[in-house]
C-alpha positions in Angstrom: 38.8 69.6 97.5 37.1 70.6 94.3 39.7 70.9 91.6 38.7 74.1 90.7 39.9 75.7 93.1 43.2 75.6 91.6 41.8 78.3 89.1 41.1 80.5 92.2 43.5 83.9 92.6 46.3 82.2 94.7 46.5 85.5 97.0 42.5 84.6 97.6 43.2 81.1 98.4 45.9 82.4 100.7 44.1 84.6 102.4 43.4 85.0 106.4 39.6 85.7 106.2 38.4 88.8 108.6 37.9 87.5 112.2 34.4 88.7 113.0 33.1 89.1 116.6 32.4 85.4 117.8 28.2 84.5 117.4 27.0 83.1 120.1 22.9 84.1 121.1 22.9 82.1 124.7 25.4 84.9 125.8 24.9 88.8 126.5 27.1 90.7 124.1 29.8 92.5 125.6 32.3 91.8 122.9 31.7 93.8 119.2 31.8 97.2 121.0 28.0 98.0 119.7 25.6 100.6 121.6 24.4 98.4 124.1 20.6 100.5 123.6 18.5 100.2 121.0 18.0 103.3 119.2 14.5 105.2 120.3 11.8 104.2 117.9 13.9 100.3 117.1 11.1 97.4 117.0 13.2 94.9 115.4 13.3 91.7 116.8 17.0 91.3 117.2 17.5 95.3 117.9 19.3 97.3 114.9 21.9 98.2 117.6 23.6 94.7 117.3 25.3 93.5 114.5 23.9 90.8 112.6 24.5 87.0 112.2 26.8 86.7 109.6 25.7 84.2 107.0 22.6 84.4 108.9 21.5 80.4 109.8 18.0 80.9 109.7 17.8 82.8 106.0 20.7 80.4 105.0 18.4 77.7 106.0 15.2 79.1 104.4 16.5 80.0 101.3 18.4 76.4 101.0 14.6 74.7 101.6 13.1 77.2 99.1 15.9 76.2 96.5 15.8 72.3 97.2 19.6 72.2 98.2 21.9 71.7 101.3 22.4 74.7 103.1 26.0 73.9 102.8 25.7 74.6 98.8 24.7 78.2 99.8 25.4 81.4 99.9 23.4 84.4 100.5 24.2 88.1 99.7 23.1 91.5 98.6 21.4 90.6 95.7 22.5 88.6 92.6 24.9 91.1 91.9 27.2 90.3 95.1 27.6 87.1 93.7 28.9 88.2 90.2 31.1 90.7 91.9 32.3 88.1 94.7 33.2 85.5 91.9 35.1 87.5 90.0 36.9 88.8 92.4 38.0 85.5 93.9 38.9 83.9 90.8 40.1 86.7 88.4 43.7 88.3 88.9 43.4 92.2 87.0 44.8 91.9 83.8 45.3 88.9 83.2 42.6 86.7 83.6 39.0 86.6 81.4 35.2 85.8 81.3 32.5 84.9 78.9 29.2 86.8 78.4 27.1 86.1 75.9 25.3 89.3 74.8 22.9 90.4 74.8 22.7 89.6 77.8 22.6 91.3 81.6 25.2 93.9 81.6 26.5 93.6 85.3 28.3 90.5 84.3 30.8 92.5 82.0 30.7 95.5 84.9 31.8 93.5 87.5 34.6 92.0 85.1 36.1 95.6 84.4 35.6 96.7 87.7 38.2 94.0 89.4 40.5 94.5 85.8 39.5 91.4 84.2 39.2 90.6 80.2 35.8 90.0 78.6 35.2 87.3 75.7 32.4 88.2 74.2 30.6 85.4 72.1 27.2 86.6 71.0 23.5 84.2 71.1 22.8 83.3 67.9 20.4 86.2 65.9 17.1 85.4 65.7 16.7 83.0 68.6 19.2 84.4 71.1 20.7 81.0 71.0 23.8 79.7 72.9 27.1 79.2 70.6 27.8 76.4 72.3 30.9 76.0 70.1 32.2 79.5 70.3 31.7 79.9 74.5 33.8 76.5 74.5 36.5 78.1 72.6 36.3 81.1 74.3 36.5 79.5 77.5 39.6 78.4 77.3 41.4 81.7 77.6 38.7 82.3 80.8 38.1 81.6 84.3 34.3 81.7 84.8 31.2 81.7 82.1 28.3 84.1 82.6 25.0 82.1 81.5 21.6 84.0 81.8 18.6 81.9 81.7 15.9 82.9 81.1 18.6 85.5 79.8 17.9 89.5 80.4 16.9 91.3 78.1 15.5 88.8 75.2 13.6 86.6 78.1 14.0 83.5 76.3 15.6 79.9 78.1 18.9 78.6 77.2 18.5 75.1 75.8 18.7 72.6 79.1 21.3 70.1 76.3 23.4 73.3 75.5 23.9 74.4 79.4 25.0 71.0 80.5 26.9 70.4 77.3 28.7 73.6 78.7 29.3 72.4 82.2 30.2 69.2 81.3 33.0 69.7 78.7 34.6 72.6 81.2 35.0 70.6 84.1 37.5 71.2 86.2 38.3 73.7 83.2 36.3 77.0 84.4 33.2 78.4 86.2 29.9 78.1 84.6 27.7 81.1 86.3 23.8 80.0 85.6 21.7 83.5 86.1 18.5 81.9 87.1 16.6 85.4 87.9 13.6 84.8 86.1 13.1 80.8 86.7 10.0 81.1 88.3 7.8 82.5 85.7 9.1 79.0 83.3 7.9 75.6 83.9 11.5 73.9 83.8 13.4 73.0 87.2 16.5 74.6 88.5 19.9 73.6 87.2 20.8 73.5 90.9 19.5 70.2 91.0 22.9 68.3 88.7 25.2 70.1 91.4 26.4 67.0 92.8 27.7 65.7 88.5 28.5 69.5 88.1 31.5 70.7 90.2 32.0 73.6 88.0 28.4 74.8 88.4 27.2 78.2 90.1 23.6 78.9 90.4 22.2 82.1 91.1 18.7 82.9 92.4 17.1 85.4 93.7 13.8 86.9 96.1 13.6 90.2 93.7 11.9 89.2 90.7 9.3 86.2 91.9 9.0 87.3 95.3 8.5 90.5 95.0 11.3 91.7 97.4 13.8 94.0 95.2 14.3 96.3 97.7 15.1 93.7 100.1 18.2 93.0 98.1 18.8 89.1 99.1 20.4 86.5 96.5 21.4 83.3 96.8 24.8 81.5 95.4 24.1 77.8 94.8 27.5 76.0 94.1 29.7 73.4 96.0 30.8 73.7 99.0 34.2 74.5 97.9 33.6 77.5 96.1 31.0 78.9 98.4 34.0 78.5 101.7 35.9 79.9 99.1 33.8 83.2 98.8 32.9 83.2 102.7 36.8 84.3 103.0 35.8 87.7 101.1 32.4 88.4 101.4 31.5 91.7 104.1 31.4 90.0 107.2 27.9 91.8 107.7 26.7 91.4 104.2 23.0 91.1 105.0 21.2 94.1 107.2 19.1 92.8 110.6 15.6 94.6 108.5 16.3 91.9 105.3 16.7 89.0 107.5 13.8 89.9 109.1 11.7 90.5 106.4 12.7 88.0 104.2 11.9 84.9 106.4 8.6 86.7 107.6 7.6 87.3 103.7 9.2 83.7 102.5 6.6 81.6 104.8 4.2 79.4 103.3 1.0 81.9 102.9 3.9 84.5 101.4 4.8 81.8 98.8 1.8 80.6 97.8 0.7 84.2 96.9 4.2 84.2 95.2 2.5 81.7 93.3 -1.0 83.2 92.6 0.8 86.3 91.4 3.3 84.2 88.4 0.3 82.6 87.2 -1.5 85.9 86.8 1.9 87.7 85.3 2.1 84.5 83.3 -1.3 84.9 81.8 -0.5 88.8 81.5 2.3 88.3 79.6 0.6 85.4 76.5 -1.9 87.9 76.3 0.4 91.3 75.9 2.2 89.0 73.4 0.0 88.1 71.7 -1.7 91.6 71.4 1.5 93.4 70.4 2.1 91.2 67.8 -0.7 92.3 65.9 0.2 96.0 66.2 0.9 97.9 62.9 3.9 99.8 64.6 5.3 96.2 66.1 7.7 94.3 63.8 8.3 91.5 66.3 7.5 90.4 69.7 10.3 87.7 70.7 8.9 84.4 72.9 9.7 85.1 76.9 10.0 83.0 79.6 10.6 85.8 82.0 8.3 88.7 83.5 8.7 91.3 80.7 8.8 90.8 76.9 11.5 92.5 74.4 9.2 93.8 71.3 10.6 95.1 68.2 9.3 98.2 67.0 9.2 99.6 63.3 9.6 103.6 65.7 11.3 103.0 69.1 11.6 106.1 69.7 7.5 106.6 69.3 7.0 103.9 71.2 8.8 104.5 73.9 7.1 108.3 74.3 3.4 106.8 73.4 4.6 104.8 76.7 5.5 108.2 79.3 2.8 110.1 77.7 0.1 107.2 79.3 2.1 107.9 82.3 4.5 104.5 82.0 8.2 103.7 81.6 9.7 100.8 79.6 13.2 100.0 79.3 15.1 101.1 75.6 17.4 98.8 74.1 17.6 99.8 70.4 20.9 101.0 70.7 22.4 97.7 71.9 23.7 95.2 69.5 21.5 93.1 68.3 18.9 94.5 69.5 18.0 97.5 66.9 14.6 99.5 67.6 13.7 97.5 70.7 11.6 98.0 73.8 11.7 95.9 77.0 8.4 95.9 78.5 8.2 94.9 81.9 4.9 93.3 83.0 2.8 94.9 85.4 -0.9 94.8 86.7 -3.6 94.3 84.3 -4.5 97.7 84.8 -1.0 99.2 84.1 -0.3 96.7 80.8 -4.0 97.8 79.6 -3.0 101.9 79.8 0.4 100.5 77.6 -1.2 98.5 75.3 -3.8 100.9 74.2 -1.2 104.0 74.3 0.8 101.8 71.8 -2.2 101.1 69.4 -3.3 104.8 69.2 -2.5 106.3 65.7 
């Protein structure tokens, strides 16, 4: 057994999971007391009147080949953010046990945290570079139970030095959770963190089909981390987490032709992105436009405010972050067709 399940909430640990209806497709269901009739108008495959595979073997299986691990390392949920909310939950008793964030940084780590009535340790990226304190989230670490790591982090879009995140691992093992946010991997040339899970107990990966894959709406992340921790979150997980449509969808619009469009499309953002870059940063009302590895850029503007309505007066909507710490007067720009970053560019260049 992975030692860190000792820093798991004992009640969790103790805990008789929720029996499910059995799953077993070579036999007529007469058992989960569903409508046994489709609903008029249903053209799913499996019928929207049953209920769905839990942990679903085929997506499990997909998104396992997609993220070059053992489908025993995964997890799949609604989104990224069931993972946050499921880790905390199993390893965080209210009130008296902590996390790490490292702001600025995605704020549903520190929701998630309040929500189950757990501390946050907040130890801020260096200014400037938005670089990892390695130092200070070691400290800080020892008074928590899991470390939320964003990389390529949301909303500055830079990468976490590879050095600093397995310094981090290593020197918590058996110590606490280190939570690796890969969201935005895909638009950076470096390879998944997932990859060291077999020297790095303590690691959790998260990935996800919204940002790369273009499937927000279909809401389906994936939990990379041993096999421990992931039996560990099967016990309290929904036990039908993922609607019959995602599955569906996701391993229709995950096949090869799906993915190497994926593909197409992150080159073209890429390319989008260098040149957006590189033309905001020669903008009178820009101050600075900070390096990203992600699909968006954060910008700093000498009038965020102007900016920002230059931006919904061409008919576009950018994210404001000048009121967050360390982050005065700055606009997060997501990056969109060449046609949609062409009506921003010249609506912020305009006198």
């Amino acid at each position: 057994m992975n030692p860190l399940l000792t820093l798991a909430r004992p009640d969790i640990l103790e805990l008789q999971p929720y029996q499910h209806a059995a799953w077993d497709p070579s036999l007529e269901r007469m058992h989960a007391n569903e409508m046994p009739w489709r609903a008029q108008g249903d053209n799913s495959a499996a019928g929207l009147n049953r209920y769905p595979e839990p942990q679903p073997h085929a997506l499990v299986e997909r998104m396992a080949s997609l993220y070059g691990v053992p489908p025993a390392n995964v997890l799949v949920g609604r989104g990224s953010d069931e993972a946050i909310d499921l880790l905390v939950r199993a390893f965080c008793r209210a009130g008296e046990d902590n996390v790490v964030i490292t702001p600025p940084t995605f704020g549903f780590y520190k929701v998630a945290a309040r929500v189950q009535g757990a501390g946050v340790i907040e130890v801020p990226l260096l200014p400037g570079d938005f670089a990892l304190d390695v130092p200070a989230v070691l400290e800080a670490a020892s008074r928590a139970k899991i470390v939320f790591l964003c990389s390529p982090n949301n909303p500055t879009g830079n990468l976490l030095d590879e050095a600093a995140l397995l310094r981090t691992c290593h020197e918590l093992t058996d110590r606490a959770l280190v939570c690796v946010d890969e969201a935005y991997l895909e638009f950076t040339n470096r390879a998944s963190l997932a990859a060291r899970l077999e020297e790095l107990p303590n690691l959790v990966v998260l990935r996800t089909l919204s940002k790369a894959y273009a499937l927000a709406g279909a809401r389906l992340g994936t939990l990379i981390a041993s096999e421990d921790v992931v039996g560990l979150l099967k016990r309290i997980i929904p036990p039908y987490a993922i609607p019959a449509s995602t599955i569906e969808q996701v391993l229709a619009l995950t096949e090869a032709p799906q993915r190497a469009m994926a593909a197409a499309r992150i080159r073209t953002l890429v390319e989008e992105r260098e040149q957006a870059a590189a033309r905001l940063a020669r903008m009178e009302c820009v101050i600075n436009v900070y390096r990203s590895d992600a699909n968006f850029l954060l910008a700093e503007f000498r009038d965020a405010g102007r900016a920002l309505e230059a931006g919904k007066a061409a008919g576009l909507l950018v994210r404001d972050f000048s009121r967050a710490p360390g982050l005065t007067s700055c606009l997060r720009i997501s990056i969109g067709t060449p046609a949609q970053n062409e009506r921003l560019l010249a609506a912020l260049e305009r006198p």
